[in-house]
C-alpha positions as CSV (number, residue, x, y, z in Angstrom):
1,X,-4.8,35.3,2.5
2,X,-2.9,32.6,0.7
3,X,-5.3,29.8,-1.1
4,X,-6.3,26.6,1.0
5,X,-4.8,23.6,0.1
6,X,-7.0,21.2,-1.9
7,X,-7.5,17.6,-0.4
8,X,-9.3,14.6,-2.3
9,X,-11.1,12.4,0.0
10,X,-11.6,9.2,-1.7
11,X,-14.5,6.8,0.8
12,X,-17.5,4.9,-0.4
13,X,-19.2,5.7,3.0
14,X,-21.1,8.7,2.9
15,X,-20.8,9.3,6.7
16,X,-17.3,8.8,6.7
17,X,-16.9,11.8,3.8
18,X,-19.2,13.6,6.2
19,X,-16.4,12.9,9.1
20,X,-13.8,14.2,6.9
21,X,-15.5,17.4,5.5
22,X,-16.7,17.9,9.5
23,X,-12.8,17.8,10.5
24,X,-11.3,19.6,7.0
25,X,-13.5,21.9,5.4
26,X,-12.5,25.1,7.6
27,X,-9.3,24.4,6.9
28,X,-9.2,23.3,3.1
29,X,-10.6,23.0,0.1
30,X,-12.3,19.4,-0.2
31,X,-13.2,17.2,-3.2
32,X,-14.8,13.7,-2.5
33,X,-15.2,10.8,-4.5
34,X,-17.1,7.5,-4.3
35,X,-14.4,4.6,-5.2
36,X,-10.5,4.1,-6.8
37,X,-11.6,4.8,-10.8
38,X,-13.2,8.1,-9.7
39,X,-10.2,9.5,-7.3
40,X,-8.0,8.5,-10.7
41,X,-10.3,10.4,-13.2
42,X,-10.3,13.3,-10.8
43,X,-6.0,14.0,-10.0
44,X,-5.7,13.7,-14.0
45,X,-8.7,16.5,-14.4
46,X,-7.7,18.5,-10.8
47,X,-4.7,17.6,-9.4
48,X,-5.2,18.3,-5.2
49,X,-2.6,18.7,-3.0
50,X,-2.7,15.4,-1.3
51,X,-5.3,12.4,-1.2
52,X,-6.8,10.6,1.9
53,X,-7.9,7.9,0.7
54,X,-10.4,4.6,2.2
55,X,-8.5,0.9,0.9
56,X,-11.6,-0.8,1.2
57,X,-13.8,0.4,-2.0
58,X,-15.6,-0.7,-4.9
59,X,-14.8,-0.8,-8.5
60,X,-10.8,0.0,-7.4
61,X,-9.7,-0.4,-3.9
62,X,-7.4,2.0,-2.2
63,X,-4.1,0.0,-2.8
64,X,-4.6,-0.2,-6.5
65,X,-5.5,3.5,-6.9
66,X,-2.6,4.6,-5.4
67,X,-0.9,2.5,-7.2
68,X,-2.2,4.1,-10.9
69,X,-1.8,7.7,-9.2
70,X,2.0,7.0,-8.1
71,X,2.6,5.7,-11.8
72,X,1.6,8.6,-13.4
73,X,4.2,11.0,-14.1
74,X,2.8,14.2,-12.9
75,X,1.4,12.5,-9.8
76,X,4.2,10.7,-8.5
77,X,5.0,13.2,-5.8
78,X,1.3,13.7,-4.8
79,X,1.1,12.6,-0.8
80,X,-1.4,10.3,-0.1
81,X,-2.4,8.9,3.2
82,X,-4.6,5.8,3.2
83,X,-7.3,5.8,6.0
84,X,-8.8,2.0,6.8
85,X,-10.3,-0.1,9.4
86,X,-7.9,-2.7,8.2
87,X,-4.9,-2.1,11.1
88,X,-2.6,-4.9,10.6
89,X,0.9,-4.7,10.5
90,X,0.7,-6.6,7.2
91,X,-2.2,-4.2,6.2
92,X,0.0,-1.1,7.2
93,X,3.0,-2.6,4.9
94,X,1.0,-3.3,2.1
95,X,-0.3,-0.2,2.1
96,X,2.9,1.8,2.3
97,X,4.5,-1.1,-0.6
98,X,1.6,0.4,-2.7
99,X,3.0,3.6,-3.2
100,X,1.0,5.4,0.3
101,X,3.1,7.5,2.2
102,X,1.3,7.0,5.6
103,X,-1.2,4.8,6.7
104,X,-3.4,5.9,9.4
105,X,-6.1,3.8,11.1
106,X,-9.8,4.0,11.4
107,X,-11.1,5.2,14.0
108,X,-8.3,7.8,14.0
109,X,-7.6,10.5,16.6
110,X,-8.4,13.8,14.6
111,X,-5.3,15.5,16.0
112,X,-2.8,12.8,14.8
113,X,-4.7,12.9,11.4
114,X,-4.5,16.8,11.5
115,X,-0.3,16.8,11.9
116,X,-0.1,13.8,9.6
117,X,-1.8,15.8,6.7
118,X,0.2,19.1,7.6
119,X,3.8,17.8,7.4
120,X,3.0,15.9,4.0
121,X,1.7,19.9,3.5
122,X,4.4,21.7,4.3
């Protein structure tokens, strides 16, 4: 059997980790992290196969994060898909202007979440 992908969930709401290891963690290996500085420190130490990542967190929001991932050389290709409340079509562009290569809105339906994370896997 082939290894499971590794996915980085990046949320400072523990229920909403909780969510995303409920929905992933049959299916993948998960890390999880607290806030933008940590989801840096952990790509440069463990680099995952794709990100999910919350905008709205403390220390480094999700829009500069991806920003420092997408700048750094060997993380440039990484997929990440930011996950917010914030559903704008403003919010949506910025995110996507950051560097995100989907933008999917919370509450999200767990199947469009599923097919978003495995084309960016494929």
């Amino acid at each position: 059997m082939a290894d499971k992908h590794t996915i980085l969930v990046a949320d400072d709401e523990p229920m909403n980790q909780l969510i995303m290891q409920e929905l992933l963690e049959d299916e993948f290996d998960l890390l999880c992290v607290d806030n933008g500085i940590e989801c840096v420190r952990s790509v440069q130490h463990r680099r995952p196969d794709m990100i999910l990542m919350d905008v709205n967190m403390p220390e480094m929001n999700g829009l500069e994060a991806t920003e420092k991932i997408k700048s750094l050389e060997s993380c440039s290709d990484l997929p990440i898909i930011l996950v917010s409340v914030l559903a704008t079509k403003s919010d949506v562009a910025t995110g996507l202007a950051a560097g995100a290569d989907d933008y999917i809105t919370k509450p999200f339906n767990d199947e469009e979440l599923m097919k978003a994370i495995r084309v960016f896997l494929q």
